[in-house]
C-alpha positions, 0 to 999 in steps of 0.5 A: 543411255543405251546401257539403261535400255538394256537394264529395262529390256532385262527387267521386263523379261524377268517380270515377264517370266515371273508372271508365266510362272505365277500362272502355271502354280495357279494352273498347277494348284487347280490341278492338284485340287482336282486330284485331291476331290478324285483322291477323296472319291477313290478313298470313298469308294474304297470305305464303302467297299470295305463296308460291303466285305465287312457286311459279306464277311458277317453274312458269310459268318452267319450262313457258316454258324447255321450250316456248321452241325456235323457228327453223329446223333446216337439213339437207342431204346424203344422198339415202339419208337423206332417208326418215329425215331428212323423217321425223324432221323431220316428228314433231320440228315436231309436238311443237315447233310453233315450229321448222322442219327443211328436208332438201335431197337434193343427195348426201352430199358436198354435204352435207358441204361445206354443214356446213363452210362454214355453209350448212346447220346439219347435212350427212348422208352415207351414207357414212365421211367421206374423209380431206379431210373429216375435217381439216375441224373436223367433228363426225360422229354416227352415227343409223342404219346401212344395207345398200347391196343390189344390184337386178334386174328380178324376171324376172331368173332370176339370184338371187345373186352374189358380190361379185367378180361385182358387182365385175366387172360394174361394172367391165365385164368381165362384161357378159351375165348367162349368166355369172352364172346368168341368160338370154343378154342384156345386162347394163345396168349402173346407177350413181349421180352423182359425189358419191352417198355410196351409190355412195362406200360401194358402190364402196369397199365392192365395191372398183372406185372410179374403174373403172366401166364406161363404159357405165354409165346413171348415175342420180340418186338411189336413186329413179332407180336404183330406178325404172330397174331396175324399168323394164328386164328387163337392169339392175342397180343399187344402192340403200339398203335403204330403196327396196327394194320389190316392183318390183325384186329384190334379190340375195344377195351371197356367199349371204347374204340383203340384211337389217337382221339381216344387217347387224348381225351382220356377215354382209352385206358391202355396208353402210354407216354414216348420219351427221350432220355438223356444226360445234360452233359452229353448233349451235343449242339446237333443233338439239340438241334435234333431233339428240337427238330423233333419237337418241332411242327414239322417233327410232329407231322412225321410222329403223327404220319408213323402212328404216333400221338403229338404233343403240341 
């Protein structure tokens, strides 16, 4: 009898310890459902950080592709461009401090032929490109367009010509500025150098090309011819609008006034188109960017605060 008791006494015990130890994996599979809910939390957490670095790492991408232009934009050509090309190239290395633009005045045809042959990414002219020029490959965009005005010394008593007068005088058979309402002197004639595509434009324009006088003072640049005049009491010269200023005076040609508003409405003859001239498989992504910043509103305001005519 007292060996049965103690066969229950030790059954009792096992089932006691089996049913504490039933508790503790109920206890034991709480706590593991809880870690797996944190789990699952933390593995969110972490997918949506991984969303944000992605979407940093695409904004990052995107900032780098509009901040990325660096190099050198190279122009040459028009010294009647040259006030609108420093210019532009001036606020476009503001807004993209990693590219240079370099503008060498060395007249529209060099221009030209630097663009053709690699020397420089773009040419300007002030001028229609010659025939020639046109089978060269080349591609033009107009950026401004411009009045070639006529120039005399503000003493001159003379005020307007017509454009047969101007014709006649650069060709030489008007030579004392009596015959066209000024004092008894002598017209000093000023032209500018072979190559100029103002002195292209002006001669075509006025129709004397290879006729001028030859007692004609040539002058480099529209500076030259400007600051010569200003200097001579007899002159006269031509020179873009954009070096039209209060030492000299500009004449009405045909009765109409030498004006941007006159050029656009077609009333002033003597203008001329600005290009720029460029071979497609030169072309930079800077020099894109640059071309069209130029083109663009704010590029325009900048033609217009140098002189120049806007095309948009």
């Amino acid at each position: 009898m007292k060996k049965l008791k103690n066969v229950l006494m030790v059954a009792l015990i096992v089932l006691s310890i089996v049913a504490i130890a039933g508790c503790k994996n109920d206890d034991g599979n709480e706590t593991t459902n809880d870690n797996k809910e944190v789990n699952n939390s933390v593995d969110s957490n972490d997918d949506k950080n991984n969303d944000d670095n992605d979407k940093s790492d695409t904004d990052n991408s995107d900032n780098a592709q509009e901040d990325d232009l660096s190099g050198l934009v190279s122009v040459s050509g028009s010294t009647s461009v040259e006030k609108i090309g420093i210019a532009t190239a001036e606020e476009f290395m503001a807004l993209n401090p990693d590219v240079t633009v370099t503008y060498e005045s060395i007249g529209s045809s060099n221009g030209v032929k630097n663009a053709k042959d690699g020397v420089t990414i773009f040419g300007t002219a002030s001028r229609n490109l010659k025939t020639e020029e046109k089978n060269w490959g080349l591609t033009e965009t107009v950026i401004a367009h411009d009045g070639v005005a006529v120039i005399t010394h503000p003493s001159n008593s003379a005020n307007e010509l017509t454009k047969e007068q101007v014709q006649a005088i650069y060709k030489g058979e008007i030579t004392n500025w009596k015959d066209v309402g000024g004092e008894d002197e002598e017209i000093v004639v000023v032209s500018r150098e072979d190559g100029s595509g103002t002195r292209g434009a002006f001669e075509e324009i006025v129709e004397f090309e290879d006729s001028l006088t030859k007692d004609a003072i040539i002058a480099k640049g529209n500076g030259n011819v400007q600051t010569t005049v200003a200097k001579n009491e007899k002159a006269i010269g031509y020179v873009s609008f954009t070096y039209i200023n209060d030492t000299v005076k500009p004449f009405k040609i045909d009765g109409v006034e030498p004006t941007a508003e006159n050029v656009v409405n077609g009333d002033y003859s003597i203008s001329r188109p600005f290009l720029v001239i460029y071979k497609e498989e030169n072309m930079t992504k800077e020099s894109k960017a640059f071309l069209e910043f130029v083109l663009s509103d704010e590029g325009q305001m900048i033609v217009e605060e140098k002189g120049g005519i806007k095309v948009n």
